[in-house]
ChimeraX commands (.cxc) that place a marker at each C-alpha (Angstrom):
marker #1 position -13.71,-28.57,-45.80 radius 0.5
marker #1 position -10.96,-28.27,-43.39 radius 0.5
marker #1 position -8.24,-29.68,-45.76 radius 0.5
marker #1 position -9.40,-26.67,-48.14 radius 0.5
marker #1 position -9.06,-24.31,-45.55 radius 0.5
marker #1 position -5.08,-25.64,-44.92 radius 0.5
marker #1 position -4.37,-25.79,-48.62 radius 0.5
marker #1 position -5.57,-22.30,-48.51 radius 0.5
marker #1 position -3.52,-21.24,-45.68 radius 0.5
marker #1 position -0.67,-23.12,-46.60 radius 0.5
marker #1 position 1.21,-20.82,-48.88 radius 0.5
marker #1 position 0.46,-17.83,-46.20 radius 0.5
marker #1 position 2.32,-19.92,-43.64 radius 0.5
marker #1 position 5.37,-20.25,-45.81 radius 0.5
marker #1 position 5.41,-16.50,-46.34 radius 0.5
marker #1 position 6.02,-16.46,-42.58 radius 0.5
marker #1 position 8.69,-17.63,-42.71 radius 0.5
marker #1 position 10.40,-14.44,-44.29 radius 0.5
marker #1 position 12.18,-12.40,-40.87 radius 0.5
marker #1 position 10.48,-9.09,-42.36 radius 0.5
marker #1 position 7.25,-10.54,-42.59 radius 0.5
marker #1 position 7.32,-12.04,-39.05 radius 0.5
marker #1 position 8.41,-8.37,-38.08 radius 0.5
marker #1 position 5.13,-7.03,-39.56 radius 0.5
marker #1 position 3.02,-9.69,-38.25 radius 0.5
marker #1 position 4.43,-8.69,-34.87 radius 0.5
marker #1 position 3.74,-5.13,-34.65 radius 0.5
marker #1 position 0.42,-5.46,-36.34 radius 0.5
marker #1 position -0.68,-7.87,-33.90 radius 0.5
marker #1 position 0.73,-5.56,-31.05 radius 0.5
marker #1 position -0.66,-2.68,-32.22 radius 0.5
marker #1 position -4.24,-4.28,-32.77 radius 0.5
marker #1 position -3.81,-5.48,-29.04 radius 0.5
marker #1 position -2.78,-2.23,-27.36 radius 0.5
marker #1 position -6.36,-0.92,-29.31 radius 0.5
marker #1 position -8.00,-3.75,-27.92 radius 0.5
marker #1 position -6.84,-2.71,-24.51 radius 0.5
marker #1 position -7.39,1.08,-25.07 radius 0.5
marker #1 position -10.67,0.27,-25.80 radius 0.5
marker #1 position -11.83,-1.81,-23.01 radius 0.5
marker #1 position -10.02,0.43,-20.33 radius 0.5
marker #1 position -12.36,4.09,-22.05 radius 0.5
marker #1 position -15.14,1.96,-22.49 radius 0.5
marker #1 position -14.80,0.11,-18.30 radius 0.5
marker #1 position -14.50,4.09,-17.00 radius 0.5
marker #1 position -17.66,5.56,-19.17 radius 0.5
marker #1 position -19.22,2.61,-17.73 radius 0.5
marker #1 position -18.30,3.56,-14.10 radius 0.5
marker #1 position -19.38,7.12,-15.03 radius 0.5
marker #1 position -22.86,6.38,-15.84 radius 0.5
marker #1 position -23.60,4.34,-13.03 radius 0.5
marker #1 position -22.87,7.29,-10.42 radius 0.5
marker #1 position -25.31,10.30,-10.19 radius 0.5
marker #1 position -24.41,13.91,-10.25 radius 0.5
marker #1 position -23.71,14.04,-6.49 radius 0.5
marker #1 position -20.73,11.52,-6.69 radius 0.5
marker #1 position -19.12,13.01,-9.75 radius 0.5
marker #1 position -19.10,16.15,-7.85 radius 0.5
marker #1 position -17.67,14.94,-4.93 radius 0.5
marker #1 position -14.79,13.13,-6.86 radius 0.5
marker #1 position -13.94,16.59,-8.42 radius 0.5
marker #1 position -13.31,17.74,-4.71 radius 0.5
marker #1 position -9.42,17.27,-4.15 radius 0.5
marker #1 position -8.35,17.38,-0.20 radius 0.5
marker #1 position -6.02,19.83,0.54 radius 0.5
marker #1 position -4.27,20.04,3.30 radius 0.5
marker #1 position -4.53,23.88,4.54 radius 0.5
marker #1 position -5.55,25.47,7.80 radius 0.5
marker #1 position -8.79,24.13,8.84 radius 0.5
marker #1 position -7.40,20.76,7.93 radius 0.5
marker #1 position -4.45,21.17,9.94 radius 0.5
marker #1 position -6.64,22.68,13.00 radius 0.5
marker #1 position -8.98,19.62,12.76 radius 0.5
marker #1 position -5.57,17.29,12.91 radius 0.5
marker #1 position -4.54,19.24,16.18 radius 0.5
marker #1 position -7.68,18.52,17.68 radius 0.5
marker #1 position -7.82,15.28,16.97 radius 0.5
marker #1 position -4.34,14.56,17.89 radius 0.5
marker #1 position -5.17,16.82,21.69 radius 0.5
marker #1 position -8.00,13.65,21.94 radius 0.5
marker #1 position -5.85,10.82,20.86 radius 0.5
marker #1 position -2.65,12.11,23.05 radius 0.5
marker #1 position -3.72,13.27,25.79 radius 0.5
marker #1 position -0.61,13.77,28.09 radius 0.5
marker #1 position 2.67,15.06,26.79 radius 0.5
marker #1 position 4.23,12.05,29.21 radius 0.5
marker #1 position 2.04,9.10,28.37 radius 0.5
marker #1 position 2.18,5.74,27.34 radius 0.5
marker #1 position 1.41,6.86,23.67 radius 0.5
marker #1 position 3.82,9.47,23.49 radius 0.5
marker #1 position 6.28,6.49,24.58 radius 0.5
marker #1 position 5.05,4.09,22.46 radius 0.5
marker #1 position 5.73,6.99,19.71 radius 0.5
marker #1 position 9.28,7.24,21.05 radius 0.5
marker #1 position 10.07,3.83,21.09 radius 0.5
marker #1 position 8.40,3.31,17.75 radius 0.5
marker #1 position 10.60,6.14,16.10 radius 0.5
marker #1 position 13.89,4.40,17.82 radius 0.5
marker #1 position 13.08,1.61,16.19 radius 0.5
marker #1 position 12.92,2.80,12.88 radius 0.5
marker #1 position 15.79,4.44,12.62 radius 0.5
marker #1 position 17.77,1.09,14.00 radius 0.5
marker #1 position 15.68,-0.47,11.25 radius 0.5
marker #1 position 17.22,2.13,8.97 radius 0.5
marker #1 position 21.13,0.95,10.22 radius 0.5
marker #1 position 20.24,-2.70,10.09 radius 0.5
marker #1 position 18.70,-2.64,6.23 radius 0.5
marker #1 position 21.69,-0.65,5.78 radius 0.5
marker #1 position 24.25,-2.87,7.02 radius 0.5
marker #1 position 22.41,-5.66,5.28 radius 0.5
marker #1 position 22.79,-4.41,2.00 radius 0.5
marker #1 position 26.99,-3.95,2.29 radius 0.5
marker #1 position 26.89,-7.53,3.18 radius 0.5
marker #1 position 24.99,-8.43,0.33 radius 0.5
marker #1 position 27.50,-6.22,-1.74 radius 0.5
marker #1 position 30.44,-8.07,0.01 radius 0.5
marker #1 position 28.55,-11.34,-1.10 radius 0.5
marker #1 position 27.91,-9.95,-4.32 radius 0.5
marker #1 position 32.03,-9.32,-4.42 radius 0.5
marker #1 position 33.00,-12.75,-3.32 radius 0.5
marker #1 position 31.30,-14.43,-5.67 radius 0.5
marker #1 position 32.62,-12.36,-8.39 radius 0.5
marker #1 position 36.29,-12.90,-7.18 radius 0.5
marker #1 position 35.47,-16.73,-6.90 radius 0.5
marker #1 position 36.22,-16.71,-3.35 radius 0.5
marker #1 position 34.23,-19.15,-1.49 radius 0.5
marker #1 position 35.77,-19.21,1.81 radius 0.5
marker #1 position 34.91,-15.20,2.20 radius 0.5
marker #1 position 31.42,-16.23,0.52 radius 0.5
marker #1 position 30.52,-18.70,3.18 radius 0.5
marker #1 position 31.44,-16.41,5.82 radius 0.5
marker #1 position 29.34,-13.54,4.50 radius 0.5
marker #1 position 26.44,-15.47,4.44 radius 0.5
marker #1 position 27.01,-16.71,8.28 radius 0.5
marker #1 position 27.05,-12.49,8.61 radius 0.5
marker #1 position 23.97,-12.17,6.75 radius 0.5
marker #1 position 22.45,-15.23,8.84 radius 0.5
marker #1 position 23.74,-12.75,12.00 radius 0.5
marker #1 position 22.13,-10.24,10.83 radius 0.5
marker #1 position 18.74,-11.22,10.02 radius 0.5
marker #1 position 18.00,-12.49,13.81 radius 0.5
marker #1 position 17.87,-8.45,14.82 radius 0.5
marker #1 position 15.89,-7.43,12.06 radius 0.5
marker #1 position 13.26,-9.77,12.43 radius 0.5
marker #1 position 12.59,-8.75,15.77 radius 0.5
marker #1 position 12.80,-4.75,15.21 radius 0.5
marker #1 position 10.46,-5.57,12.61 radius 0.5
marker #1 position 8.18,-7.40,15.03 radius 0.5
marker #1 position 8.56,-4.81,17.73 radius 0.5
marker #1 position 7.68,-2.43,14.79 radius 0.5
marker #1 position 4.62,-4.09,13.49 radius 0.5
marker #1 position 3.19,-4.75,17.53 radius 0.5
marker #1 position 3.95,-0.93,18.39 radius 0.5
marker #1 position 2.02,0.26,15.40 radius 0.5
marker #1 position -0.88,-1.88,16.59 radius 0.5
marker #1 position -0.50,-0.78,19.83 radius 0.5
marker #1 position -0.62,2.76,19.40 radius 0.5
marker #1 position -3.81,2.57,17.34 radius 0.5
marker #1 position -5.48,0.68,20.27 radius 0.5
marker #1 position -4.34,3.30,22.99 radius 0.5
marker #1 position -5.58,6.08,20.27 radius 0.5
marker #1 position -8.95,4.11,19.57 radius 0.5
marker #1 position -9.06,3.96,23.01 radius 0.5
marker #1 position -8.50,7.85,24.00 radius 0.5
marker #1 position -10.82,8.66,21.08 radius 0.5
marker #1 position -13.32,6.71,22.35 radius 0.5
marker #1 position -13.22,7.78,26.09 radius 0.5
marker #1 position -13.18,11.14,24.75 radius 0.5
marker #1 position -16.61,10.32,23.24 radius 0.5
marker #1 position -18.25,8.77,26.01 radius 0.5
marker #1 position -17.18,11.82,28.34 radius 0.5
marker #1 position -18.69,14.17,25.58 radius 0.5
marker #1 position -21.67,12.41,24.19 radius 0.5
marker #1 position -22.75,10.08,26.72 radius 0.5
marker #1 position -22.21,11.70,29.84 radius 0.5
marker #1 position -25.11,10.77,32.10 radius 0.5
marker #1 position -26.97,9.07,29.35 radius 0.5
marker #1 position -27.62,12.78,27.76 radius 0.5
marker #1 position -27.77,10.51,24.74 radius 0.5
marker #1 position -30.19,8.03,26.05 radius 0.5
marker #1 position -32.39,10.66,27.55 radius 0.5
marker #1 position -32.54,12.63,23.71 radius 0.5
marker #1 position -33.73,9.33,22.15 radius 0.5
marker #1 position -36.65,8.55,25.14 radius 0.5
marker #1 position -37.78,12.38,24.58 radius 0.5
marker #1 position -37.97,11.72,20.95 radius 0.5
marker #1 position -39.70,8.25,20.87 radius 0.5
marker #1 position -42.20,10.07,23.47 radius 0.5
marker #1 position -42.93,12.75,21.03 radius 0.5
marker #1 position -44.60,10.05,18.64 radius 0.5
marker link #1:1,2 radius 0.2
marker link #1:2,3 radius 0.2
marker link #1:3,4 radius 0.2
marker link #1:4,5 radius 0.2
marker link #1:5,6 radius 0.2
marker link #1:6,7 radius 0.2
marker link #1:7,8 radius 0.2
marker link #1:8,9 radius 0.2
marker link #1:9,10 radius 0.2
marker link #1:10,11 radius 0.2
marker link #1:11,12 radius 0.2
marker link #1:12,13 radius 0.2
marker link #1:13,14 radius 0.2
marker link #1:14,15 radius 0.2
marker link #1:15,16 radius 0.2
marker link #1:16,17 radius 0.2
marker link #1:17,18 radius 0.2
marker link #1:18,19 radius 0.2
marker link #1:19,20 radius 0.2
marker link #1:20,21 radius 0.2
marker link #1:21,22 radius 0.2
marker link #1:22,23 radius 0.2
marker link #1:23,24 radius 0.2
marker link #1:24,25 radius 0.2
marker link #1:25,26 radius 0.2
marker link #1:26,27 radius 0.2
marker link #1:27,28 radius 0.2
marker link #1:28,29 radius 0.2
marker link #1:29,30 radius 0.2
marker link #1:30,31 radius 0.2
marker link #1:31,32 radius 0.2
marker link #1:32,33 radius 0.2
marker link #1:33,34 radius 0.2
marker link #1:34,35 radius 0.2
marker link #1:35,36 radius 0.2
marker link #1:36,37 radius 0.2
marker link #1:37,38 radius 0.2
marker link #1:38,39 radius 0.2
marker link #1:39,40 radius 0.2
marker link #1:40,41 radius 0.2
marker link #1:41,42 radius 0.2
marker link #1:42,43 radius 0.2
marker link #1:43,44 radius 0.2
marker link #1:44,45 radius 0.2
marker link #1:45,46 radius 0.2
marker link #1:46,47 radius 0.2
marker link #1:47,48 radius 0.2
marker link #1:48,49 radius 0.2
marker link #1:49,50 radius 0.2
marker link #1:50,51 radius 0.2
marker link #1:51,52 radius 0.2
marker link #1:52,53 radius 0.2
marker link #1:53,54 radius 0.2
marker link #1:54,55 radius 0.2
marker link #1:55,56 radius 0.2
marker link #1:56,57 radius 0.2
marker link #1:57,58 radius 0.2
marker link #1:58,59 radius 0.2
marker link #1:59,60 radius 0.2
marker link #1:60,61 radius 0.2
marker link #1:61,62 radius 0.2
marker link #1:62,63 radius 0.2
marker link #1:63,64 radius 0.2
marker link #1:64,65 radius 0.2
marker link #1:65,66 radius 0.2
marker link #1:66,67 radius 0.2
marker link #1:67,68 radius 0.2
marker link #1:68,69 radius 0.2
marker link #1:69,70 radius 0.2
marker link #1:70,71 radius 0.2
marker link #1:71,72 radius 0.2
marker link #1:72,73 radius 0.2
marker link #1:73,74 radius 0.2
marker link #1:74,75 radius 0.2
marker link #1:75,76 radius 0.2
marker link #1:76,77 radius 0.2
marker link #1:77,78 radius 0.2
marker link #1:78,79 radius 0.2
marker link #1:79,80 radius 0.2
marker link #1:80,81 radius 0.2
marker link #1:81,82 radius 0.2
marker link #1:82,83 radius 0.2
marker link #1:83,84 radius 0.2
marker link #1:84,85 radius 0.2
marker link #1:85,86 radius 0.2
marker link #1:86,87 radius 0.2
marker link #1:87,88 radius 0.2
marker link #1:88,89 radius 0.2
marker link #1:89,90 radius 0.2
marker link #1:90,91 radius 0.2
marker link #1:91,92 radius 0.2
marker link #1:92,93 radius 0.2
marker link #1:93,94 radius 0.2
marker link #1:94,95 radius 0.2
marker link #1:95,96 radius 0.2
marker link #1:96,97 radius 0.2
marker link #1:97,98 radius 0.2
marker link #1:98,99 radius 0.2
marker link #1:99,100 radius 0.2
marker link #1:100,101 radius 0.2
marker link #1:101,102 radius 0.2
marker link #1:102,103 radius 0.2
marker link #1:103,104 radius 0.2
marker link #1:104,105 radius 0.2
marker link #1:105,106 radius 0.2
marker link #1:106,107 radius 0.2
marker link #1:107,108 radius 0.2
marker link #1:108,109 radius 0.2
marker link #1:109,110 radius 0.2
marker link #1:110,111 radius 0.2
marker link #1:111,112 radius 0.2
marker link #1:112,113 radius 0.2
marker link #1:113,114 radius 0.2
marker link #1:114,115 radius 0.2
marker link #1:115,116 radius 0.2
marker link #1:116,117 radius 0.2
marker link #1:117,118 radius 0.2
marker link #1:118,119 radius 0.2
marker link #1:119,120 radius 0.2
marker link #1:120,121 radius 0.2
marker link #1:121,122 radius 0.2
marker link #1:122,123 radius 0.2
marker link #1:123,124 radius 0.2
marker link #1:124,125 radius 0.2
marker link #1:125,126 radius 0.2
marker link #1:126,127 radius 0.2
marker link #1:127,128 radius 0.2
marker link #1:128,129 radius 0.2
marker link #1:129,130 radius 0.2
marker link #1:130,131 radius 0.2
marker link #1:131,132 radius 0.2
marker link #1:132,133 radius 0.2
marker link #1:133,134 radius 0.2
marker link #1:134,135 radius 0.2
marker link #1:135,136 radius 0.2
marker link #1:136,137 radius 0.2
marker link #1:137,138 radius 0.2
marker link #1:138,139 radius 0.2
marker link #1:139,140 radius 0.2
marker link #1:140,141 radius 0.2
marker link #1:141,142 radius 0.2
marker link #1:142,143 radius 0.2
marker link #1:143,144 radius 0.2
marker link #1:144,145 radius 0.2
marker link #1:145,146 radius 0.2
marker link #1:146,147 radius 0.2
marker link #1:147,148 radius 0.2
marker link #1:148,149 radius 0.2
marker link #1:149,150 radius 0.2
marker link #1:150,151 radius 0.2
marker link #1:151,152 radius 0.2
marker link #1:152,153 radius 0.2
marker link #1:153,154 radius 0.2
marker link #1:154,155 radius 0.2
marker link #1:155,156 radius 0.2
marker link #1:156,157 radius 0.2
marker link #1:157,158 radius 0.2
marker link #1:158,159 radius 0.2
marker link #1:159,160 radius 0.2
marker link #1:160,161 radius 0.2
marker link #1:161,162 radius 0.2
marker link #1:162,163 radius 0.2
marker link #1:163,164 radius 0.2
marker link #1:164,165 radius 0.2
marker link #1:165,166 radius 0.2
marker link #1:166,167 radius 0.2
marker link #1:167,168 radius 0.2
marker link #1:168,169 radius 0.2
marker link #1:169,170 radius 0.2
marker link #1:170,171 radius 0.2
marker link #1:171,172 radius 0.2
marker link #1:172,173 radius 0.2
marker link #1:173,174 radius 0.2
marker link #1:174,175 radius 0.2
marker link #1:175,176 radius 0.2
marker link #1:176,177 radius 0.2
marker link #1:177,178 radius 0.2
marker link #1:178,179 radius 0.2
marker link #1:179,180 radius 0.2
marker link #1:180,181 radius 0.2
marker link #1:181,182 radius 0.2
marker link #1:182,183 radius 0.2
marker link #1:183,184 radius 0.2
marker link #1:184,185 radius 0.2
marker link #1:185,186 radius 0.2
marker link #1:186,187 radius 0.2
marker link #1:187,188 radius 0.2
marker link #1:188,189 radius 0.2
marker link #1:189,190 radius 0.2
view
């Protein structure tokens, strides 16, 4: 049975061989894969569709904006998580933008040296090559610690803003156990 099938099959193989028939092959099975694709990818998102209910789809149609009430609420917020014009988070915010912009000089001093690398290669010089990549080597020291400072400030100004927000909320909320005293009332009620 299977010789049959390669006798078969044989003469279509040879035909291959032809450039202009490989060519057609090609596109046809291209084209029959980017279908294939197509059709998966409409079929994956009706299937997405019909799981939500009407509630979600009309929440998705919602786009945020960012207009006055937004910007108000982001005020607000930002009175709560900064409280003092002078603070440790408005100096944390300081430092942090410093830092970026040396971040900013460094990358950009980086990438001339890897241009004069690029250059000393091309001219064959290796002398100039090795000592662009000492310069390189000098370089990378400062930028792995202004990225370090970068990535701890980042982490520590969302813990001193967690930590406003959150003191903020305890003054509001739970100020004398108001919110303690709300739940007893209502479990006594039952």
């Amino acid at each position: 049975m299977k010789s049959k099938i390669i006798l078969k099959l044989f003469p279509l193989i040879i035909e291959l061989t032809n450039t202009n028939t490989k060519k057609a092959l090609i596109l046809a099975l291209s084209g029959i894969i980017i279908y294939i694709i197509k059709k998966r990818m409409s079929t994956s998102k009706v299937k997405t569709i019909l799981h939500h209910d009407e509630e979600a789809l009309k929440k998705e149609k919602v786009k945020a904006s960012v207009d006055k009430k937004f910007l108000r609420k982001l005020i607000k917020l930002m009175k709560i998580a900064i409280p003092n014009l002078i603070g440790r988070e408005t100096l944390s915010l300081a430092l942090l933008s410093s830092l970026l912009v040396i971040r900013t000089v460094l990358s950009i001093q980086i990438a001339d040296v890897n241009g004069s690398i690029v250059k000393s290669i091309v001219r064959i010089n290796f002398s100039d090559f090795i000592y662009r990549i000492f310069e390189l080597g000098l370089y990378s020291f400062p930028s792995s610690v202004v990225n370090s400072a970068l990535e701890h400030l980042n982490k520590k100004i969302g813990l001193y803003m967690r930590e406003n927000i959150t003191k903020y909320f305890h003054e509001k909320y739970l100020n004398k156990m108001c919110f303690y005293q709300v739940n007893l009332l209502f479990m006594e009620d039952k």
